[in-house]
C-alpha angles and dihedrals in degrees: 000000000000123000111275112279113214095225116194106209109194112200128200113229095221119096088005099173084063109038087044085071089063087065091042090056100040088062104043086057088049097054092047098048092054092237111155110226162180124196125190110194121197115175119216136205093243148336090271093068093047096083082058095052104040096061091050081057103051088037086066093070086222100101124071085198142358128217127188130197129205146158117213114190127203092236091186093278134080095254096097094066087052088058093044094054100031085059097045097050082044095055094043079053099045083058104035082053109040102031088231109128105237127201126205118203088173114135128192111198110193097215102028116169134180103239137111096265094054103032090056080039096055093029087067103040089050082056083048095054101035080065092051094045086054083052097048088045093051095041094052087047092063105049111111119223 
């Protein structure tokens, strides 16, 4: 197994009860997979604030990577595609600056609604790509430059 990685996960306050399961899932996956790790988790108003963060994370020097989890919801104006964009193009910065690999488990539905159907919907798929997110984290770690 690789040496422990110190992992910042930054999680947006909105929808909280959805975008929690991202960090569920990142560390389950974690766990099964026998990666030793630390997690820092910081919790943020919105998706909007996690670019920000983000890059006061990486520029510690303390985090071998940084993941940030979000739900953007379509709230009947276009605003929600300017978020969605804004926080990706921040979080390819944060890493192309600052040489931390960083992970987005934001995700943007187009017609979400909060109702029962969506909300177990949505619950489940955030536990799926927390995993994916502790895979992606793992994968990049060990590649060797």
């Amino acid at each position: 197994m690789s040496k422990p990685l110190n992992i910042a996960f930054i999680k947006a306050s909105w929808h909280a009860d959805i975008v929690d399961q991202a960090l569920a899932g990142f560390k389950a996956e974690m766990k099964a997979s026998g990666q030793e790790c630390s997690i820092n988790v910081v919790a943020v108003p919105g998706a909007y604030e996690m670019p920000l963060q983000a890059m006061r994370l990486a520029k510690t020097g303390k985090y071998d990577a940084v993941v940030a989890a979000a739900l953007v919801v379509d709230g009947g104006i276009y605003r929600h595609d300017f978020v969605a964009q804004a926080v990706v193009d921040g979080l390819m910065r944060v890493q192309l600056d600052t040489d931390v690999p960083t992970f987005s488990v934001s995700l943007t539905p187009h017609h979400f609604h909060s109702n029962d159907e969506h909300q177990a919907f949505y619950f489940e798929h955030f536990l799926k790509k927390g995993a994916e997110a502790a895979r992606a984290v793992q994968a990049v770690a060990a590649i060797e430059l």
